[in-house]
MARTI-162190 format. One record per residue (C-alpha): residue in three letters; y, z, x. Coordinates in steps of 0.1 Angstrom, whole numbers, padded with zeros to 4 digits, always signed. Example, Ala and Ser with C-alpha at 12.3 -4.5 7.8 and 13.67 -1.06 7.14 Angstrom:
<pts>
ALA-0045+0078+0123;SER-0011+0071+0137;
</pts>
This chain:
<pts>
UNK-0056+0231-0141;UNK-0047+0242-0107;UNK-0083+0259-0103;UNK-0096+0223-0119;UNK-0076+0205-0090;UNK-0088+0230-0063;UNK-0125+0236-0069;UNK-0133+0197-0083;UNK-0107+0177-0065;UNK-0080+0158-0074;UNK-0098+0126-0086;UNK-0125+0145-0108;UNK-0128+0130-0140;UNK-0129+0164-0158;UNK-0096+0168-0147;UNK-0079+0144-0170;UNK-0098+0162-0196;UNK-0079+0196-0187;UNK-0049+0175-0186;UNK-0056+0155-0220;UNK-0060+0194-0235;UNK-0024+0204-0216;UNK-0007+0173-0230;UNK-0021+0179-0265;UNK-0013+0214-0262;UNK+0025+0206-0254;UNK+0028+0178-0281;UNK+0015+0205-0303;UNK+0043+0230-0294;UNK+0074+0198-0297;UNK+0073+0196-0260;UNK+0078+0161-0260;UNK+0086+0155-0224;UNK+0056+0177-0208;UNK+0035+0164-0229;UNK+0041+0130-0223;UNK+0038+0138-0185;UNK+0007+0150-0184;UNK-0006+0125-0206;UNK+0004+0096-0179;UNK-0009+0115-0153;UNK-0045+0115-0174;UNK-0044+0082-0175;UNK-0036+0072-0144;UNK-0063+0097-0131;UNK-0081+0076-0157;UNK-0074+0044-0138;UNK-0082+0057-0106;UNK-0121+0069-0117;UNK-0125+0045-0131;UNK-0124+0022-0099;UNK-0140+0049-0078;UNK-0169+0050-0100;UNK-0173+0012-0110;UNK-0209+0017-0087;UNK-0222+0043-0108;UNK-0250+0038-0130;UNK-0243+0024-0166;UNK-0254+0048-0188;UNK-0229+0073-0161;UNK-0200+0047-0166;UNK-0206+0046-0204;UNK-0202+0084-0206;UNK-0169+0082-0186;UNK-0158+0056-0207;UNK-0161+0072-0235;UNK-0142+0104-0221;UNK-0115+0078-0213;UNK-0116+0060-0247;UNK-0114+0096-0268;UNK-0085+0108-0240;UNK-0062+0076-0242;UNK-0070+0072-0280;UNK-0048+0106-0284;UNK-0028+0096-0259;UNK-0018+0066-0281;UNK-0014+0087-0308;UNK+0012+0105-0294;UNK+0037+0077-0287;UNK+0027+0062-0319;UNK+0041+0090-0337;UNK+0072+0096-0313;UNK+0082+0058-0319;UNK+0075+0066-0358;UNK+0101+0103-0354;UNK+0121+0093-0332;UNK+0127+0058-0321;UNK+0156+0063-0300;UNK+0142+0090-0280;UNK+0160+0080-0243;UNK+0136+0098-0222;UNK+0102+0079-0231;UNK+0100+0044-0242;UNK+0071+0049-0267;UNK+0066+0017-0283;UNK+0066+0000-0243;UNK+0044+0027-0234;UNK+0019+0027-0260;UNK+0015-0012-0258;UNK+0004-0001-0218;UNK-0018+0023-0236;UNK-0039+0000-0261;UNK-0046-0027-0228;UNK-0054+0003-0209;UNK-0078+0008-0240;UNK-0092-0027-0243;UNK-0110-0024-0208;UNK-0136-0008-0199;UNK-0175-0021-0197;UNK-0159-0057-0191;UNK-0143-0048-0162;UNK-0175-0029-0145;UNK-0193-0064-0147;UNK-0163-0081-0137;UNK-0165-0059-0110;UNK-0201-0063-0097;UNK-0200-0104-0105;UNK-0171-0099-0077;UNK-0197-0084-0050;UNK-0225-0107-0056;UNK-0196-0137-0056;UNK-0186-0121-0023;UNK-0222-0116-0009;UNK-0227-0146+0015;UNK-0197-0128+0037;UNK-0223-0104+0052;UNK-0203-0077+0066;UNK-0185-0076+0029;UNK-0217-0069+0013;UNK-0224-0042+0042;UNK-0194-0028+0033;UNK-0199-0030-0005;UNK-0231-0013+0001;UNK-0222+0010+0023;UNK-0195+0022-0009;UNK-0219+0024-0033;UNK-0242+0046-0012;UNK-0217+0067-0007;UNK-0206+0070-0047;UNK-0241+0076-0054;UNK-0244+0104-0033;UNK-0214+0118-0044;UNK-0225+0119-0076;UNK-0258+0139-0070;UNK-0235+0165-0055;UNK-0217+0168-0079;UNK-0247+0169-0105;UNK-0258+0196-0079;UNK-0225+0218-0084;UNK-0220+0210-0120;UNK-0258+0227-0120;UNK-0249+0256-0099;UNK-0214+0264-0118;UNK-0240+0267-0150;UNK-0258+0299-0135;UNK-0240+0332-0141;UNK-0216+0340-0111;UNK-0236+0372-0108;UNK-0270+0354-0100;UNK-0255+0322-0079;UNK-0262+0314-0040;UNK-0225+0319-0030;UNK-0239+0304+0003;UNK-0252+0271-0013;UNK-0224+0266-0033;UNK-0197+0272-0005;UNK-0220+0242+0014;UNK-0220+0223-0016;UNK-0184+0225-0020;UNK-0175+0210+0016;UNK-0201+0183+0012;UNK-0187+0170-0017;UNK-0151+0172-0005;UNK-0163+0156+0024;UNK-0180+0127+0004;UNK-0150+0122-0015;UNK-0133+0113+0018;UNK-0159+0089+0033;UNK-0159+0078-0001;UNK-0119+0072+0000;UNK-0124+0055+0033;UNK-0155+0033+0023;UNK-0135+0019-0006;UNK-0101+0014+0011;UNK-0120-0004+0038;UNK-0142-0026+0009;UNK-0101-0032-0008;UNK-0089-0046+0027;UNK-0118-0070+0032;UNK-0121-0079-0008;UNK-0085-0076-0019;UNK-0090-0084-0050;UNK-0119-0056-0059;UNK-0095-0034-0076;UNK-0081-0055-0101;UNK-0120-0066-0106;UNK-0132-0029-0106;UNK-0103-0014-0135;UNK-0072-0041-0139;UNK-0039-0022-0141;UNK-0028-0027-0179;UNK-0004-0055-0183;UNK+0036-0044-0194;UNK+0053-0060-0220;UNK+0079-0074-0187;UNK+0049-0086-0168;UNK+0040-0105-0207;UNK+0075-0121-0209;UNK+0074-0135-0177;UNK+0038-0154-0185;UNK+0049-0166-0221;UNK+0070-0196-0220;UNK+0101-0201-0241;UNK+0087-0220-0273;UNK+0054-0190-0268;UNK+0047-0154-0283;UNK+0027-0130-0282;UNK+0014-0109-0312;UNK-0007-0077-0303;UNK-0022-0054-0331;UNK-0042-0020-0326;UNK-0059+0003-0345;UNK-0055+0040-0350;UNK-0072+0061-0375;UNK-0044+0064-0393;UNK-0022+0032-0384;UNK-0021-0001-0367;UNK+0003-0008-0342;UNK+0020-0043-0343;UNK+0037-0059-0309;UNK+0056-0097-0313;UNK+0070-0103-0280;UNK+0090-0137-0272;UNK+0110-0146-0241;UNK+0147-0135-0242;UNK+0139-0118-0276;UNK+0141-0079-0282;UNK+0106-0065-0287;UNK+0099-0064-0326;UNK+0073-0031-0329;UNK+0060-0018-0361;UNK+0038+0007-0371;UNK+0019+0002-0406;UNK+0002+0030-0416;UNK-0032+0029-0434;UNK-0039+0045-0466;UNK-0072+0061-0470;UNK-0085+0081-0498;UNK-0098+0115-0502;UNK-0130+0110-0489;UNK-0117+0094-0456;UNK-0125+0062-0462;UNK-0092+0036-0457;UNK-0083+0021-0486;UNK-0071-0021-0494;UNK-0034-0019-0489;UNK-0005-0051-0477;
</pts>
């Protein structure tokens, strides 16, 4: 992970899969707490490509988003079954948390459209669009460099161009901060990019304060092996249930109440 961090840089999407494997590693060995760190940390790394990248190409974005689906899909899994084992585990909130996880999960392609009907809403302001540009260009070429390394890291260490890959190296470190700058310029004239580009998931807080006091809200999700069940209602405790689903031997689920 450290080497991830170091060589890739800190918002690299591969690293939330070296961080998904840690998390799943520690969840393996009963290390509730670890795990459950490192898990967050995916997913916020999670949220954070996904607004850096919103510019990318779609059949790039797909493949990211389907890395992100697979990595918070486990990650759901895990607080599914700590609500299920231990329900009154102080530390972690599970059934709270995994409600965050499932909207996380719910976004996605939606939100990359979202996202560009923002800039072309936004157009007619020229220097916005100059600046939206300007972003994009920079994504893009950020992206071939780091085709370009992904490319070079695949040749035997014996038979690489240290020299190439050392320039390669500080030109996409130094992309990823005109990049950084680019976009938080593009947030301060278009405030409301971010939320356009990946919306933060909603809380189960943030919900009670939008329901009114006659409303509710029901949320269900599917996991392969259970859906998740959320009723929510102003001044109410949470009611959360987890219904598992029976399937037969051959993996198929099965009719069940």
């Amino acid at each position: 992970l450290e080497i991830a961090e170091q060589t890739l840089g800190a918002d690299h999407p591969e690293l939330a899969v070296l961080l998904q494997a840690l998390a799943a590693q520690l969840a393996s060995q009963h290390q509730v707490v670890e795990a459950h760190h490192y898990f967050e940390h995916a997913r916020r790394l999670y949220l954070r490509t996904a607004r850096l990248n919103s510019a990318l190409d779609d059949t790039t974005l797909q493949a990211l988003l389907r890395q992100e689906q697979a990595g918070l899909h486990s990650y759901a899994t895990f607080l599914a079954r700590l609500a299920h084992e231990a329900p009154k585990t102080s530390e972690i909130n599970a059934p709270a948390e995994a409600f965050v996880v499932t909207e996380h999960m719910r976004g996605g392609t939606v939100q990359a459209a979202l996202a560009r009907a923002g800039l072309h809403a936004a157009i007619e302001d020229q220097s916005t669009a100059a600046l939206a540009r300007e972003a994009q260009t920079l994504r893009e070429r950020l992206q071939v460099a780091r085709q370009e390394l992904n490319a070079l890291y695949s040749v035997p260490t014996t038979q690489r161009d240290t020299a190439h890959l050392t320039q390669l190296q500080r030109t996409e470190r130094a992309l990823e901060r005109e990049v950084s700058q680019a976009t938080e310029r593009l947030y301060a004239a278009l405030p409301q990019y971010p939320e356009l580009t990946a919306p933060v998931p909603i809380t189960i807080d943030a919900v009670n304060q939008l329901l009114h006091p006659d409303e509710a809200l029901i949320s269900f999700y599917t996991l392969a092996d259970r859906l998740l069940i959320w009723l929510i209602r102003p001044g109410h405790t949470v009611f959360y249930q987890d219904v598992p689903i029976p399937q037969g031997d051959d993996g198929f689920i099965r009719g069940g109440h």
